[in-house]
N, C-alpha and C positions, 0 to 999 in steps of 0.2 A: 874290679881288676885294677889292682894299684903297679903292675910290673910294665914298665915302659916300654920294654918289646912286646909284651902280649898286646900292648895296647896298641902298636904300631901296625900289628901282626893281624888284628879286628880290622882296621883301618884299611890293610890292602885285602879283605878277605871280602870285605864288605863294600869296595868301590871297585870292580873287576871291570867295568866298560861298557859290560851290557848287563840288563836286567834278570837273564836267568842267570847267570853263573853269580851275580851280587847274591839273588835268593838261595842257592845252594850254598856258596862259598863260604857267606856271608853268613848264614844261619846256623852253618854247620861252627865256625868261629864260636859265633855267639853263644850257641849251646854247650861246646866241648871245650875249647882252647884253655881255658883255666883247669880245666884235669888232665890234659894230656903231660907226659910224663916230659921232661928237655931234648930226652933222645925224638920225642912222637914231635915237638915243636920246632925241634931241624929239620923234623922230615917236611911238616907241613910248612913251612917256611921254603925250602926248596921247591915244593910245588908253587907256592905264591909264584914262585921268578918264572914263570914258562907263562909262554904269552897265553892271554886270556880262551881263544879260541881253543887251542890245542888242549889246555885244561880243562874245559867243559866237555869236550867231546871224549876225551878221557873218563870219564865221569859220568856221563849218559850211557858209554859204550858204542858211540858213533866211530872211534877208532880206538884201537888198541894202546897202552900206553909204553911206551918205551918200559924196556924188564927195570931197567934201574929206577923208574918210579912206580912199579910196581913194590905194592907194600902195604901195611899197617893202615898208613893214615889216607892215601887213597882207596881202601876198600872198607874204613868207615866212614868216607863221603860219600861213596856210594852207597851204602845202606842207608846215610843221611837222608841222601837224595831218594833215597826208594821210602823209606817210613814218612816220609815232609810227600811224599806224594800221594800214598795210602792215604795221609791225615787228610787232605785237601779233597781228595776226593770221596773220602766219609763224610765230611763237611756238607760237602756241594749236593751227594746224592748220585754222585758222578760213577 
């Protein structure tokens, strides 16, 4: 990933504050951020900006997220975060 904002964009997806939302944020970054389209990387960018708390619970579904970040790129974090849980838990036996 040679584009200076994607790289900036890794960088806050993957250092969120606390440990689960770095493994989701963060992973979901890592694996998608280089295919997502300019429009899908405003979106995910806008999500970056909302405090860390708020964006993880958005994302597990512990609360609701306000309609205007309801979208595209929140609801393939959450599938992120549901297939990165499936895996972990075929892994484990869980």
């Amino acid at each position: 990933m040679d584009d200076p904002r994607l790289k900036k964009l890794l960088y806050r997806a993957d250092h969120r504050g606390f440990r689960e939302a770095d493994i989701i944020i963060g992973g979901f970054a890592r694996a998608r951020l280089a295919e997502l389209s300019p429009a899908q990387v405003d979106a995910f960018e806008q999500l970056l900006d909302q405090p860390d708390q708020d964006l993880y619970a958005w994302i597990i579904g512990r609360e609701a997220a306000p309609e205007v970040f309801e979208g595209e790129i929140l609801a393939m974090l959450r599938a992120f975060m549901l297939q990165a849980h499936t895996t972990i838990g075929a892994d484990t036996g869980a």
